[in-house]
C-alpha positions in Angstrom: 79.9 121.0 83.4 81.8 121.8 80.0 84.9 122.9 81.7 84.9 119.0 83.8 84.2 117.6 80.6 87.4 118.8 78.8 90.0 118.4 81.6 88.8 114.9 82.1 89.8 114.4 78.3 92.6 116.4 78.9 93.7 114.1 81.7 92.5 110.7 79.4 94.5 112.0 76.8 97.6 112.8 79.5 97.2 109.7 80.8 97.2 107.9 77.3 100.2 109.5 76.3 102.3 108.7 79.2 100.9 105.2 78.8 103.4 104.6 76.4 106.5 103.8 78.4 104.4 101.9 80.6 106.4 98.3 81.7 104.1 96.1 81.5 103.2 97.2 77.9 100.9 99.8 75.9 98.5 97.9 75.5 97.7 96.5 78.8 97.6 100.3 80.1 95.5 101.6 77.3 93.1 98.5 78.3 92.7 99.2 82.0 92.4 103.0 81.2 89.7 102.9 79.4 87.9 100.2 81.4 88.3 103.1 84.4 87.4 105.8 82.6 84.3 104.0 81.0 83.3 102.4 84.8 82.2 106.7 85.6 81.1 107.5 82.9 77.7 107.9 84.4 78.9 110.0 86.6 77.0 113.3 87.2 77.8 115.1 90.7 80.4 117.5 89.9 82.0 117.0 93.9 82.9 113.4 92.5 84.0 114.2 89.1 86.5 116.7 90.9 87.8 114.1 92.9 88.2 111.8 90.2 89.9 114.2 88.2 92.3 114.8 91.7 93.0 111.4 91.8 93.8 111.2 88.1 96.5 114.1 88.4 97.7 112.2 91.5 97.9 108.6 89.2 100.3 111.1 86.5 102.3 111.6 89.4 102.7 108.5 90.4 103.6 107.3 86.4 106.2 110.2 86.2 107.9 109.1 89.5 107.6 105.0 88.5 109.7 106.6 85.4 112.2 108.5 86.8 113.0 105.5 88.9 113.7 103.2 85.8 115.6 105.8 84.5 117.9 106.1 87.8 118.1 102.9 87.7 119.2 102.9 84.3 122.0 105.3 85.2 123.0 103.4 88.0 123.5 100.2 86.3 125.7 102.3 83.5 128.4 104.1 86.0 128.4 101.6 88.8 129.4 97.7 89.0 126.5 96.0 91.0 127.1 92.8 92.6 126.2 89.7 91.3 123.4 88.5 94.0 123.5 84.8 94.1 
């Protein structure tokens, strides 16, 4: 049960930190997190903190993947001329 507790802090933490770059704002994401986190916190069954903790890992994913995509679209924007769409 002590080793659950600290990876799901481990993963709020995680979470919280990669919050930051979030687009629609700090904190917006910090809100919602901690609305999630604090909807389970009753939770005791070890199966379902496991899977909560899976899905977390699966949401960082998901964040690092929503940022590599601004980023290449950055990029894009820098070295290519888009059209104008009207």
């Amino acid at each position: 049960m002590s080793s659950q507790r600290y990876r799901v802090l481990d993963l709020y933490k995680t979470l919280l930190y990669m919050g930051k770059d979030y687009p629609q704002g700090y904190d917006f994401f910090r809100k919602n997190l901690k609305n999630s986190f604090t909807k389970n916190k009753h939770e005791t069954d070890p199966v379902k903190i496991e899977e909560m903790i899976e899905r977390g890992k699966f949401v960082i994913k998901e964040i690092e993947a929503l940022y590599m995509l601004k980023k290449y679209r950055t990029i894009k924007r820098r070295y290519y001329d888009e059209p104008v769409n009207k």
